[in-house]
N, C-alpha and C positions, 0 to 999 in steps of 0.2 A: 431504418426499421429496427425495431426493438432487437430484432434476431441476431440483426448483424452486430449489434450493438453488443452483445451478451459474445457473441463469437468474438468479434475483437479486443473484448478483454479475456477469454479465453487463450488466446496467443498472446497476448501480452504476459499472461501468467507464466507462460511455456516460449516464449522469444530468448533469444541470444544477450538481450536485453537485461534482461530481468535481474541477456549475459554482459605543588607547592609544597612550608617549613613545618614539620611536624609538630603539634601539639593531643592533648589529650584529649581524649573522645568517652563522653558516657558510656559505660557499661550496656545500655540499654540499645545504643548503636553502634555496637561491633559487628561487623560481619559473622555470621557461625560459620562462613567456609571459605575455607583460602583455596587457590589450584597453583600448581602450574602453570604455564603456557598451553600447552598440552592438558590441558584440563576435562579433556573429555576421555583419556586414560586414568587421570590419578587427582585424588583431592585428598583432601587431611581436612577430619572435624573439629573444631574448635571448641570448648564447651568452657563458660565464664571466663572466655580472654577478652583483655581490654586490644583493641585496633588503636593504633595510633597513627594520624596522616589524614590524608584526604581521599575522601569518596572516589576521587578521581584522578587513576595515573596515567601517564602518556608514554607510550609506544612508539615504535619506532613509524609504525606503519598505523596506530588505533590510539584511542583514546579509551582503560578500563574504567567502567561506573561502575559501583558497586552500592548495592541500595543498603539501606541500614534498614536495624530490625524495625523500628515506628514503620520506616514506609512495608515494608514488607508484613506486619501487622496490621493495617490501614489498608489493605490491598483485597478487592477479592478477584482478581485475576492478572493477566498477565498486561494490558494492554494497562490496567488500572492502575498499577505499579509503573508503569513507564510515564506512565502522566504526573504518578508524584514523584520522581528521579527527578526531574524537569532537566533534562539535557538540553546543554543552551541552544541550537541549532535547530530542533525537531517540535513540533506541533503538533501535540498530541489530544487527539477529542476524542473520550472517554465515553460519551453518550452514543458514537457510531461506531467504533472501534477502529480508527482511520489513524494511521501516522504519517506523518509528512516533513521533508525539510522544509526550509525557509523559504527553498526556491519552488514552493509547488511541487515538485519531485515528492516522488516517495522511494526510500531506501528498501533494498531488496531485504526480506527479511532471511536468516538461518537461525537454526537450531542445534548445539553443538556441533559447528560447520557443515552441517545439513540446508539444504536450499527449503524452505516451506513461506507458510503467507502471515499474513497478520489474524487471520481468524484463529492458526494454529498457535500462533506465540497468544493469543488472546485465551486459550484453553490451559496454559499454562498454570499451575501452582505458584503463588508468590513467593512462597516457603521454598519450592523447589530450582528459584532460580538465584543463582552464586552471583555472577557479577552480568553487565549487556556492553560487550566491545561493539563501539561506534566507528565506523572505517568512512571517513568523511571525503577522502580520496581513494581513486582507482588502489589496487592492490595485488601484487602476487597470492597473495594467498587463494582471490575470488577473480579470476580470470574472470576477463569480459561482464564484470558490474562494476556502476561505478560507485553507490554508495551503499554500504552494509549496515546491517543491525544483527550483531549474533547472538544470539542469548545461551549463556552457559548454565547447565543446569547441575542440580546435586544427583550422585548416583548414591543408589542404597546398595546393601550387601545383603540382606533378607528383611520379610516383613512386608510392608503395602502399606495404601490409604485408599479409602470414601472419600471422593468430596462431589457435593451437591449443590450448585447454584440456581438461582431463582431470580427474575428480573421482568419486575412488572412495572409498564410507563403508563400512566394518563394524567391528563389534563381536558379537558375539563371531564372525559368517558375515556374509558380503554382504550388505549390506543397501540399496544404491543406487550409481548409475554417473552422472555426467553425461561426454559426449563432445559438443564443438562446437568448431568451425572457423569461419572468417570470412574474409573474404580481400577486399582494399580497390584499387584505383585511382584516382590522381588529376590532373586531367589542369590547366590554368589556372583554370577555372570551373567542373568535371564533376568531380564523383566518385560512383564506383558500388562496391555494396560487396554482397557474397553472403554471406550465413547461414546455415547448419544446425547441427544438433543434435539429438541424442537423451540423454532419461533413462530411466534405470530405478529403480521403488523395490520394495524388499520386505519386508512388517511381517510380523513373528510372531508379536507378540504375543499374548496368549490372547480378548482384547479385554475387554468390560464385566461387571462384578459390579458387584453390589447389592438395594436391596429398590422395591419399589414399592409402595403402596396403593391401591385401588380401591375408593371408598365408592360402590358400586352397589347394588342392590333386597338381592342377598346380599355384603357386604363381604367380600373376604380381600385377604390380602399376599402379595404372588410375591416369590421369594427367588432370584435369577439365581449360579449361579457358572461363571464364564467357563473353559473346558478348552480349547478350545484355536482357534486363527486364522490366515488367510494371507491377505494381500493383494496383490496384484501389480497394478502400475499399472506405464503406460508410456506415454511423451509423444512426439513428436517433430514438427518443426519447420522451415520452410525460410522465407527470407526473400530478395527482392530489392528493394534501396533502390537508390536513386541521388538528387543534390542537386545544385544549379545556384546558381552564387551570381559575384555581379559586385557593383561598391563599392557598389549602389542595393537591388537584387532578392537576396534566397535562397529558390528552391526544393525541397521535396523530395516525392516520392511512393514508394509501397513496395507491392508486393505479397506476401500470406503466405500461407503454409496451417497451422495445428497440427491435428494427431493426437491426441488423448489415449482414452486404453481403459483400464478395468482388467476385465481378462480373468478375470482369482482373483480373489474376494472373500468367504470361506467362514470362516465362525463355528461352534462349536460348545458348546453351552450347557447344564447342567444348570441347573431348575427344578424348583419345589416351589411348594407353595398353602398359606397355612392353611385351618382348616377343607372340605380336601378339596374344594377349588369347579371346582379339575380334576386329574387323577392326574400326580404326579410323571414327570417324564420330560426326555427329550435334548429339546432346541429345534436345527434347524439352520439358518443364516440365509447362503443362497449370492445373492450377487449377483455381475450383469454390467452394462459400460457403456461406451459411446463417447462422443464427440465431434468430429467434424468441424469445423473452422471456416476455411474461406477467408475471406480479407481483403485490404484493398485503404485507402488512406491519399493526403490529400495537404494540400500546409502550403504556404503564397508568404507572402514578406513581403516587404515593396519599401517605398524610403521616395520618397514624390509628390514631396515639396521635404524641405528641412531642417527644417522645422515639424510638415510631414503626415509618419503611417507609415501603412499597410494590411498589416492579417493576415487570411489566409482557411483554413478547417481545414475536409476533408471525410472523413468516415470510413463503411465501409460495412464489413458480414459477416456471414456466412450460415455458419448452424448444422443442420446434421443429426445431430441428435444422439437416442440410443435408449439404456435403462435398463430391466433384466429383473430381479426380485426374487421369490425361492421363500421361504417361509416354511413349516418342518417340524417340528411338537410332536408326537413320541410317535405313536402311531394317529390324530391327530384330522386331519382334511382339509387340506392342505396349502394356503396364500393365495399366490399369484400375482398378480405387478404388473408387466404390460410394456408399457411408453410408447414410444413414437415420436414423436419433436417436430422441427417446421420451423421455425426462429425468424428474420428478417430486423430488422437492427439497422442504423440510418443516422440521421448525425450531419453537420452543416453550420453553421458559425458565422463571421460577417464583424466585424471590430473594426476600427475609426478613431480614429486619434490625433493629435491638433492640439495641439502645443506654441502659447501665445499671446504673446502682446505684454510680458503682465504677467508671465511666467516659467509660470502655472499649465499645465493638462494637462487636456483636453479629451477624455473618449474615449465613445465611441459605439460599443456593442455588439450583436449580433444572433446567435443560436444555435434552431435547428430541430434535434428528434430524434424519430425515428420506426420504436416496434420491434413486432413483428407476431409471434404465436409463434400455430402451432399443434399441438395436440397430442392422439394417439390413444391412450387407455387402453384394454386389454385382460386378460381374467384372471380371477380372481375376481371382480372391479368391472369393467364396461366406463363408457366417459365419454368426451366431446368437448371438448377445452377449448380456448379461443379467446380472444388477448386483442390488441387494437391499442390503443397507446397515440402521441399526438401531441402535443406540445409546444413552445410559444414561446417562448424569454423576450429581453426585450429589454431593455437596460443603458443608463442616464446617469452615468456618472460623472466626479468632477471633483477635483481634488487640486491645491493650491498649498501651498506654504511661503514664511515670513515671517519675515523677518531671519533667515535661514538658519540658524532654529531650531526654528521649530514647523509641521510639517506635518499639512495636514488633508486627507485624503480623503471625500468624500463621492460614495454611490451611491446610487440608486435604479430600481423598472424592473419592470414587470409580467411574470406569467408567469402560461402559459393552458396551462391541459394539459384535453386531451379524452382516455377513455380509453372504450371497448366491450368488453364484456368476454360471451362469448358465453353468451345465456340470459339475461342480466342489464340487456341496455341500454346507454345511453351516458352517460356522466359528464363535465359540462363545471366547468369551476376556474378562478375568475381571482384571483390572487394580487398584491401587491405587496411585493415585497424590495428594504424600505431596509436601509442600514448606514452608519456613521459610523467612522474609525480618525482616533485625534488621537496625534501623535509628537512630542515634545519633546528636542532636542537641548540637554543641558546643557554640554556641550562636545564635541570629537571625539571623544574614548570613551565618554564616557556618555547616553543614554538613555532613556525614559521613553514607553512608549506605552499606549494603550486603546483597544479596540473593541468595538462593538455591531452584532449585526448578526441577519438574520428572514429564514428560509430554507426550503425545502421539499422534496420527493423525490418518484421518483415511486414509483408504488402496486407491492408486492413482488408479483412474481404467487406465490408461495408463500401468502399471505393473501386476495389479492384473486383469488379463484376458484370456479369453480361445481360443479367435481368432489369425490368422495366416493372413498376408497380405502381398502380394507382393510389395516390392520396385522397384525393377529392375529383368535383366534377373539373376543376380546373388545372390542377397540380398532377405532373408525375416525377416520380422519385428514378435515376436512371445511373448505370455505375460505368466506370471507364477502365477499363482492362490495358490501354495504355498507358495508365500513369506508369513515372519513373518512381525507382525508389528512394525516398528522402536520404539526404547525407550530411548528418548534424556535425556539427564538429562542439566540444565543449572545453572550456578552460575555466579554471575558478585559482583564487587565491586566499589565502586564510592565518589568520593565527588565534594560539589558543593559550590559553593563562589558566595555570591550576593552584589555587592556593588552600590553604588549611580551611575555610570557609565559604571560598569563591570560587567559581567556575565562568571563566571569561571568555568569547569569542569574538573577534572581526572575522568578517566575510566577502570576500567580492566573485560572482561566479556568472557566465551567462553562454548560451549557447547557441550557435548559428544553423542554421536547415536550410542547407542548399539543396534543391530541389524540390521546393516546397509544395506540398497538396495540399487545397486550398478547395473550398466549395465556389461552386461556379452556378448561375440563373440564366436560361435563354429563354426568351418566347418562340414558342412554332405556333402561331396565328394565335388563337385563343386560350392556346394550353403555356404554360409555364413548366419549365424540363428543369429540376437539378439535380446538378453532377456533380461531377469535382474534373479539376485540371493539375497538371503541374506547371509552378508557377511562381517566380520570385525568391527571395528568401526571407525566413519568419528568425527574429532575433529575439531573446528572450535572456531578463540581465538582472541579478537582484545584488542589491549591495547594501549592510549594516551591519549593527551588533547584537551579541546575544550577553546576558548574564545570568548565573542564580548565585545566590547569597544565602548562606546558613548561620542563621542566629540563635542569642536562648540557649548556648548548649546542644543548635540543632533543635531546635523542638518548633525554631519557626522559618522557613522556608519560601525565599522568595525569589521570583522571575521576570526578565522582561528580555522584549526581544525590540528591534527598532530596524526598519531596515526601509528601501524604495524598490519596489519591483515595477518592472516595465517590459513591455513586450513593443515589437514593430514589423509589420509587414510591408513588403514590396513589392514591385511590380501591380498586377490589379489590384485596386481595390487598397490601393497604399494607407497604412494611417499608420499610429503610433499611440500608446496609452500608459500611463504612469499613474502608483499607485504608490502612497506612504503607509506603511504598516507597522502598526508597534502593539502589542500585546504586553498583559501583566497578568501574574498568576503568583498565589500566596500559597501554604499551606503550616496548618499548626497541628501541632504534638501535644496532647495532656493526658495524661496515664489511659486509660483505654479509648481513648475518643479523641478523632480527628476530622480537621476542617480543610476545607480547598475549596479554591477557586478562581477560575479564568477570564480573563472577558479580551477581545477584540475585536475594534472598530471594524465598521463595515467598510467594507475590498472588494476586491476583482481582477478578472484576469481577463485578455483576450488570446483566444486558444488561432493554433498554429492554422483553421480554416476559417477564421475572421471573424468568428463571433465574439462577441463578448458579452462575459458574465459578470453582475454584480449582487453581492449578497451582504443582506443588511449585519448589523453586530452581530456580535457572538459572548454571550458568557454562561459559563458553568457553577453550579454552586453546589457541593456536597458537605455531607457530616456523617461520618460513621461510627458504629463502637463495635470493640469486637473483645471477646474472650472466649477461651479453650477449645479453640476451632471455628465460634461464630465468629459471623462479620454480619454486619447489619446496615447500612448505607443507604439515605434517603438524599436526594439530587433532584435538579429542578435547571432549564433552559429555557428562556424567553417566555418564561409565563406571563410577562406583563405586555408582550405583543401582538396581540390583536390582528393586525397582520402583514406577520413575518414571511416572507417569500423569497424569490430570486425572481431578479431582472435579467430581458436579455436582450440583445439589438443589435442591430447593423444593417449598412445599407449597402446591397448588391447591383444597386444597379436601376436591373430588371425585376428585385424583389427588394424589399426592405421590412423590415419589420421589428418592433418594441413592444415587447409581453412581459404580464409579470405574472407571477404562477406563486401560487398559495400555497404553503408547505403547514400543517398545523402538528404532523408527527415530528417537528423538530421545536416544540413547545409542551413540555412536558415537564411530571414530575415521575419520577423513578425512586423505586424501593425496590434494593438490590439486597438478597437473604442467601449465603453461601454457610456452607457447613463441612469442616472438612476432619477428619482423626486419622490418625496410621495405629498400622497394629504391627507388632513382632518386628519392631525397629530393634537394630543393635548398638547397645551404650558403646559407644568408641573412647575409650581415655588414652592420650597418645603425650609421649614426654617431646622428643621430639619430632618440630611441626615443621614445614614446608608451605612456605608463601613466597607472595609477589616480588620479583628483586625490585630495589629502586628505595627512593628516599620515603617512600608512606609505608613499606611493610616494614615498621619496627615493633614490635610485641613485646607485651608487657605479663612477666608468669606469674 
């Protein structure tokens, strides 16, 4: 059900999960800010220096991008700048604000080593971000995640900015609005900064066609054809942050609220039966649903000495959240599903960092999370459902390099998760998550790492449940409070190539789940029950290459990516599916005006409980201009598609089923209008600067 759905990414947000040779570079693509390491203490402004090097150096542990000023004029947000960076490895779609590795994964995002999401890094100023370190392996630095994206941003010393974006989609009628404003203060050591925003979307799609099969006491096949659909959703948003930072300490804390409802959500369906096992008729499928969520944040990091650092993260939010579903076939009695759910979500983690004698890195981790969901069915089915879930994990990790070529990370560190789940009891877990990353520096551009690493999740309350819900007259939806919890183990292997115009990547990475949940179909006489089991294990394996290439002086920008993903399940339901995927993506530079664009073949995946999905191409097309704050950006995806959807199928057994569902809000054109100015900035002239060590920070006075 939708509920549990929006709950299980809920925890996923808040899970353990989540825990080359120098040559000259235009004037017009130098970075304006160089940092430190430590970059979120101290930076140096650069004002008409020429950078010389490459966009991209390598780390012992990270790989630094640094965008040039084209992409960072060419930007009107944050997510929109990471799509013209084209980081070889990451997949970035610009039109949803979605980042992704190669392997399907998506990298946990931070914020001047602050934990936040992609809508956050997407609120971002282009202008205000310095360089984005990509941690492609596990890390000391991010205990317990395995891939990073941290975006370092520029600090002011007094003054502010306005900025104002505006993002309106249709094809062929309206079909989404986003409207947000920000507006920033900075004073020596304070800055506070105010957020709002609203969206609007609206699908018309007709929605889902297809067939299903029902191997019940009497078998037939339903035959769905989709006539017609509206949906309307609407989000909205306020945010108050403020940040404290002196050459030792940076603070920040934030208070939020989102909104989200969708008010419309009205399907209408013709159906048919074989063998007559129910009379032909309309289905009508009308839902409603909100979300409530206040929230509340806060991050300190201060360095004890020059050896010692401390970080401490507390995060808290509260859901009121309710979901109303009618289900209408023909004459037959109408199914009713209306939930009411109170969820409390709180998150608390302290990290210690001890640089040593010998050069290694010492860090000591600790992380508590604790979510609490209750919830009232009502309707056709009434039901109580109730789940708290508690969790420890605590980290050792230790990372040195040797002859300033081979670095070795090593972690370990137990994790206790208790979970109650109501009607069912308590469930106690004590796990241990080791991992090992070993990185070989062959020279300054080139590369060479591999890791291994055993990791765990917590329990999806969508699976782990003791309620029964009606679907239809024939279907119920039912959950299993016994499932075990999955135990993925991941290893990947890599190398990367940095040169004055290229950025090269191989890849091989894939990961095992042992104890696999997996969705499961039985018949009880006439009714069809699904659940889920635990069962098998689910393997999941991607391996190729990435590159971008800067030509023109940089003014023309190109990408491709080539790789084979494949997934495989076992035990029930065994099968196995292989996909070739290669993507290309361009972009050009010419004095105010800039061009991009992406396109890749249609893919798929089959996910860890057996379905699988496949969705047709994909390409983007933009052109922007911008001056003295404006940006101006008109965009367009699958206009020529007719109809663009996603497939889906697989065969259980005692159910099987192939649908295709009509998507027309991802066929659009966009005109994207941002406006941004600061006031009471301070001219910085500074003789001498402080930059990147390594063979790309050579400057030119």
């Amino acid at each position: 059900m939708k509920i549990f759905r929006l709950l299980a990414a809920a925890i996923a947000a808040l899970s353990l999960d989540g825990f080359a040779s120098p040559a000259r570079t235009h004037p017009a693509d130098s970075t304006q800010t160089a940092t430190r390491q430590d970059s979120v203490f101290r930076q140096m402004e650069l004002k008409g220096v020429t950078i010389e090097g490459r966009t991209a150096i390598q780390k012992d542990d990270h790989t630094n991008y640094m965008p040039t000023k084209r992409q960072v004029d060419a930007s009107s947000s944050g997510i929109n700048l990471l799509a013209k960076m084209m980081i070889p490895t990451l997949i970035v779609n610009p039109m949803d604000g979605t980042v992704k590795n190669v392997d399907n994964t998506s990298p946990t995002i931070y914020i001047d080593n602050r934990k936040a999401d992609a809508t956050e890094a997407d609120h971002l100023r282009p202008k205000n971000i310095v360089r984005v370190e990509y941690y492609d392996k596990p890390t000391t630095k991010f205990p317990g995640e395995q891939t990073v994206l941290n975006f370092i941003t520029r600090k002011y010393d007094r003054g502010g900015y306005v900025d104002i974006r505006t993002t309106t989609s249709f094809f062929p009628a309206f079909s989404a609005g986003k409207y947000e404003a920000q507006a920033a203060l900075d004073t020596k050591k304070v800055n506070i900064t105010l957020l709002a925003g609203t969206t609007l979307k609206r699908e018309d799609a007709p929605g889902t066609s297809g067939t299903e099969h029902y191997a019940l006491e009497t078998p037939f096949t339903k035959r769905a054809t989709a006539l017609e659909g509206l949906t309307k959703d609407r989000s909205h948003y306020g945010k108050l942050r403020t940040t404290y930072r002196t050459e030792r300490t940076f603070i920040y804390a934030d208070l939020s609220l989102n909104w989200d409802e969708t008010p419309t959500d009205h399907h209408r369906t013709a159906v048919s039966y074989s063998q007559d096992a129910y009379p032909a008729a309309e289905a009508v499928t009308a839902t409603r649903s909100r979300n409530a969520t206040p929230s509340a944040s806060f991050f300190m990091q201060t360095k004890v000495n020059d050896r010692q650092l401390l970080k401490a993260q507390a995060l808290y939010s509260y859901g009121n959240n309710t979901y109303r579903r009618t289900y209408t076939e023909g004459t037959l009695a109408p199914v009713v599903n209306d939930t009411k759910e109170k969820a409390n979500n709180v998150m608390a983690s302290m990290q210690y960092d001890l640089t040593m004698q010998n050069g290694g890195t010492m860090t000591g981790f600790v992380v508590g999370t604790y979510i609490g969901n209750r919830a009232t069915y009502t309707g056709t089915a009434t039901a109580e459902q109730g789940i708290d879930q508690w969790a420890v994990m605590a980290m050792l990790a230790y990372a040195q390099t040797f002859a300033k070529k081979l670095s070795l990370n090593l972690q370990i560190g137990p994790l206790w998760h208790n979970y109650t789940i109501r009607e069912a009891g308590r469930t106690r877990l004590m796990m241990w998550r080791p991992g090992v990353t070993v990185r070989y520096a062959i020279n300054p551009k080139n590369s060479v790492s591999a890791s291994w690493y055993f990791y765990s999740g917590a329990p999806f309350l969508e699976y782990f449940n003791t309620t029964e819900q009606r679907v239809n007259q024939y279907e119920v939806k039912r959950g299993n409070p016994d499932l075990k919890m999955q135990k993925p183990h991941n290893i990947s292997l890599s190398y990367n190539l940095s040169l004055k115009n290229a950025n090269i990547s191989l890849f091989g990475q894939g990961s095992i789940i042992n104890d696999n949940s997996k969705a499961f179909y039985e018949a009880e006489g006439e009714t069809l029950v699904g659940t889920y089991i635990t069962d098998g294990k689910f393997i999941d394996y991607t391996a190729g290459g990435a590159v971008s290439l800067y030509l023109l002086n940089r003014s023309l920008q190109l990408s491709a990516q080539i790789f084979v993903n494949g997934q495989k399940l076992t035990g029930l339901y065994a099968q196995s599916h292989n996909w070739f995927v290669y993507s290309i993506g361009a972009s050009y530079f010419i004095k105010n005006f800039s061009f991009y664009a992406k396109y890749v073949p249609k893919n798929g995946v089959m996910q860890s409980s057996g379905n699988i999905a496949e969705w047709p191409h994909y390409y983007y097309l933009s052109a922007s201009w911008h001056h003295k704050g404006w940006n101006v950006e008109a965009s367009c995806a699958h206009i020529f598609e007719k109809n663009y959807g996603m497939r889906q199928k697989f065969d259980y057994g005692t159910y099987s089923f192939d649908n295709y569902t009509r998507q027309n809000f991802n066929r659009a054109i966009n005109i994207n209008v941002s406006y941004s100015f600061d006031f009471g900035r301070k001219k910085v002239e500074r003789t001498k600067l402080e930059v990147e060590k390594g063979s790309s920070g050579i400057m030119k006075l």
